[in-house]
N, C-alpha and C positions, 0 to 999 in steps of 0.2 A: 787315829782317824781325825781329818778334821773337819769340820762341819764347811754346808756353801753357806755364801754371806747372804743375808737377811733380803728376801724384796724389795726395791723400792718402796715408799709411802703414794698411795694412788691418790693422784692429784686430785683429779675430777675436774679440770679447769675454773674458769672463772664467768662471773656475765658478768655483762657489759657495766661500765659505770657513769655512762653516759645518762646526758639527761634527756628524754624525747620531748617535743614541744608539745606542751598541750594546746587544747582547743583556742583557747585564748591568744598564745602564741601565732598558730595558725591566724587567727584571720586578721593580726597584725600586722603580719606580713604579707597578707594579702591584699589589704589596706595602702601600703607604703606603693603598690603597682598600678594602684586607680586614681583616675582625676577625680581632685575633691570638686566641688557644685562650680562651676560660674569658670571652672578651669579647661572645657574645651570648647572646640565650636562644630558645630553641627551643619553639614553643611547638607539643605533640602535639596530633595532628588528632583531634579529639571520635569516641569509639567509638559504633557504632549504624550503624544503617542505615534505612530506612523498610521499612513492611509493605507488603506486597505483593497479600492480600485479608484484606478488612474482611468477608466475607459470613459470615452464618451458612444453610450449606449444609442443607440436607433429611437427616434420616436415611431408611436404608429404612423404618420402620417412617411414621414420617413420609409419606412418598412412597404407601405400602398406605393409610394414612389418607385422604389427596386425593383421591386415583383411588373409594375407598371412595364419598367423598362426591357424587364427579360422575355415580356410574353410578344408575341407579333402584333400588328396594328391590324383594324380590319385592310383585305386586300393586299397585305406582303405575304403570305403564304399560300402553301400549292396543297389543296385538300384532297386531293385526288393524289398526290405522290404521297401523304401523310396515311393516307387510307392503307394504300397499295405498303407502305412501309409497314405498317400493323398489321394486316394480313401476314405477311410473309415471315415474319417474324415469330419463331419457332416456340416462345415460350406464351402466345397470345392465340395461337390457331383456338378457333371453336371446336375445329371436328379433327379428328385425328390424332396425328403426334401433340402433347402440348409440351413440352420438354427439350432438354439439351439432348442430342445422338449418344451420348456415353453413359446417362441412364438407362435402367433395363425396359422391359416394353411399355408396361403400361403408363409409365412417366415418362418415357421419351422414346428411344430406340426405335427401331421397327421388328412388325412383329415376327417371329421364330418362326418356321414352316413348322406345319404337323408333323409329327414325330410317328413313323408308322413302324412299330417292332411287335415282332411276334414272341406266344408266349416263350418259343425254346431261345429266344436272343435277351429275353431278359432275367433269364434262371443262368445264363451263363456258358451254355452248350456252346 
């Protein structure tokens, strides 16, 4: 009988034989990427800012003037067609409807006739 031949020898591999940089290393080279003193130029960020409004606003006197202009003079207007327009105008009545027609009664609409049903028409008979 013959014998099997022997295992391999287990390797186990190897590490590395490299050298890592130390700290030192690092910031040498860190070094060699920066401007040394006096070696860049800085250039200041432009002073200003933008405006913020552009309007030119109303003075009061201003403002007395407009209003001035919108309202009527004594004797250009009809106070009797101004009256008669407020009156008729449905959301200013005193008495009655004050409201728009497509609200329900009591804010606009008119009102509902009485509702006469007897007891056997509202149990369903």
């Amino acid at each position: 009988l013959s014998r099997p031949p022997p295992p391999p020898p287990p390797s186990g591999g190897r590490f590395g034989d490299s050298k890592p940089k130390t700290e030192l290393d690092w910031v040498v080279l860190r070094a060699k990427d920066l401007p040394g003193p006096g070696e860049y130029d800085l250039k200041r960020p432009k002073q200003g800012g933008g405006r913020f409004n552009l309007s030119n606003a109303k003075s009061d006197i201003d403002w007395i003037v407009y209003r001035a202009a919108q309202v009527p003079g004594p004797g250009q207007y009809n106070a009797a067609a101004s009256l008669d327009k407020l009156v008729k105008t449905p959301a200013c009545r005193l008495l009655g409807r004050t409201g728009p027609r497509n609200l329900p009664f009591p804010y606009g609409g008119t009102k509902p006739p009485p509702v006469n049903r007897s007891l056997e028409e509202s149990a369903g008979r």
